[in-house]
N, C-alpha and C positions, 0 to 999 in steps of 0.2 A: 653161825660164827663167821666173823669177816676176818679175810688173810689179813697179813700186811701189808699189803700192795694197794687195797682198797678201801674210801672210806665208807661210813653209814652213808653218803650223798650219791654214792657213784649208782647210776641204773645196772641193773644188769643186763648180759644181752640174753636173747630168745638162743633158744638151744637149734642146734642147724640141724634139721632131721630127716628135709627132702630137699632136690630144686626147688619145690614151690617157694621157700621161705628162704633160699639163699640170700638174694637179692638185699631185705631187709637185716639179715644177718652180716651179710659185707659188710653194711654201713654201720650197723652197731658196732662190731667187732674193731671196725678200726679208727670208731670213736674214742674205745674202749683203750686199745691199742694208743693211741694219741698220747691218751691222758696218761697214760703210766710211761709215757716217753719212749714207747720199744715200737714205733710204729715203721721205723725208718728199717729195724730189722728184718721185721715181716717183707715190705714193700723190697726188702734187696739194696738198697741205699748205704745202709750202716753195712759196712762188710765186717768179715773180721780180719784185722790186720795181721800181718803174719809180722815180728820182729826177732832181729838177731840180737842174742843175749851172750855176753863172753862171761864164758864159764871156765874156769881155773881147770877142770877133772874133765872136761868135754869142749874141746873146742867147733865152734860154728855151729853151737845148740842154739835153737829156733823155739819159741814157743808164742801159746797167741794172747791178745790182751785178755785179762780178765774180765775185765769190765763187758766184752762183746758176749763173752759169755755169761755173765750174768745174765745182760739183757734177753739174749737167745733164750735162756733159757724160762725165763719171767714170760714172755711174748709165745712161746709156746706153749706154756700151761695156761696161760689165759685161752688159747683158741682152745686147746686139749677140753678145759672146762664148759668148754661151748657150743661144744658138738656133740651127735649124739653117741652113746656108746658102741654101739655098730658101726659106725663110722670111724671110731676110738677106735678101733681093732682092725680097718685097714690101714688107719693112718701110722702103726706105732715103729716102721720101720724106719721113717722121714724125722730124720736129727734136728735138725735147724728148721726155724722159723719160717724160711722164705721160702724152704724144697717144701714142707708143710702147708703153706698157703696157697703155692703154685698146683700142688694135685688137687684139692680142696677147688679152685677154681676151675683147672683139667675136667674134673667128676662132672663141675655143676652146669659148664657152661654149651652144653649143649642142647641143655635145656633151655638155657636163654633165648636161644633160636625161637622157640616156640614163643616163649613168655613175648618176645619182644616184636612176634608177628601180633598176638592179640592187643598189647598195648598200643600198638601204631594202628589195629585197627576200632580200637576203642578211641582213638586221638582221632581220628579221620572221620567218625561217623559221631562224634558228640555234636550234641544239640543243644542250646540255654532255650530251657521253658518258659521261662521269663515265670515262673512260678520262685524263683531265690535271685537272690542281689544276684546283680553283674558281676560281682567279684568273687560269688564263689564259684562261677564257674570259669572263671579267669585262673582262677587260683586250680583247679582242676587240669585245665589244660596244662600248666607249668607243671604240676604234680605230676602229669604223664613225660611230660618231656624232660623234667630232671629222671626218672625214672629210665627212659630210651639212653637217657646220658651217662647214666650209670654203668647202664649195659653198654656202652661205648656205639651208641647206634644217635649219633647226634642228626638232630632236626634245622634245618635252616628256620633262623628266624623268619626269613619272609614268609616262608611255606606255612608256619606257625602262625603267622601273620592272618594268612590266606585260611588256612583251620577255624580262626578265631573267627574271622567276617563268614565263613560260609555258613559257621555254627549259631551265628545270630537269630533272632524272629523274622520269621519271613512277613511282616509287617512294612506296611506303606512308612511307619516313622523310622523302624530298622536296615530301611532298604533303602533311605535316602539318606541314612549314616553309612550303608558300606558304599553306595555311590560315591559320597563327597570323601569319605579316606582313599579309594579308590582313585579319584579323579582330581587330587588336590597336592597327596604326599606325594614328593619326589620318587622316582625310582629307585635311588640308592637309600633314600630314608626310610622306605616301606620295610619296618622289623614288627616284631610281636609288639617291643615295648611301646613304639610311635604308636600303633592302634589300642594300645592297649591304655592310654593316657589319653 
């Protein structure tokens, strides 16, 4: 049965059950998040605004928009639904969406540490076999380095650049391609995407 918050089209996201699978669950969740328009909650953005309301029986009574609260509260049962129940039960003291997604990150991200040593040494030590297109191991290197990016461990393009040519065939006709990009592109133009075109 689908809420009403979601249609038959909407993906669901993977249930967060360890680090390992944070990662892939951040970006679902806050596709997910987007698309139901409470993403601004989660992230800390939408706050909720405190307003003064004059009341006849109470003067300099305060209350908050409804509206923030709907959201907060939509934008938290969406993550609530997509984590795992274990997890459910450290989370349930965290009211709002954004003290919610902030320990949720707290828990996970020290495991990013690790994840984000093997992907940079998974980016550093690829090789193209020349056994598949150029492009799908072009498209690999990117997949590592959106990846490092996400975990907020940004790659300089050159240095990407530099991954891409050392990860070439060590071939007479591959080695007089990284020669002439090497010895041709400007220094300020040498990025991933110049060699990579």
């Amino acid at each position: 049965m689908l809420s009403n918050t979601t249609s038959a089209n909407t993906p669901t996201c993977p249930t967060l059950i360890r680090p390992s699978n944070f990662q892939i669950w951040k970006l679902q969740i806050m596709m997910k998040l987007w698309r139901e328009k409470v993403l601004g909650v989660a992230l800390g953005t939408d706050i909720c605004l405190i307003i003064p309301v004059t009341s006849l029986s109470i003067p300099g009574t305060t209350t908050t928009v409804p509206k923030w609260t709907e959201w907060n509260e939509r934008a938290c049962r969406i993550i609530q639904d997509s984590i795992h129940d274990a997890l459910l039960l450290k989370m349930e003291m965290h009211t709002t969406t954004w003290d919610l997604s902030d320990v949720l990150l707290s828990i996970h991200q020290a495991s990013n540490l690790t994840s984000s040593f093997y992907i940079f040494q998974q980016l550093f030590n690829s090789t193209w076999s020349g056994g598949s297109a150029i492009s799908e191991h072009i498209a690999l290197l990117w997949t590592l380095e959106a990846h490092l990016a996400g975990m907020k461990f940004v790659v300089d393009s050159r240095l990407l650049a530099f991954i891409l040519l050392n990860s070439l065939l060590k071939t007479p006709k591959w080695n007089m391609f990284t020669y002439s990009v090497i010895n041709t592109v400007k220094d300020s133009k040498l990025t991933f995407y110049a060699v990579e075109t």
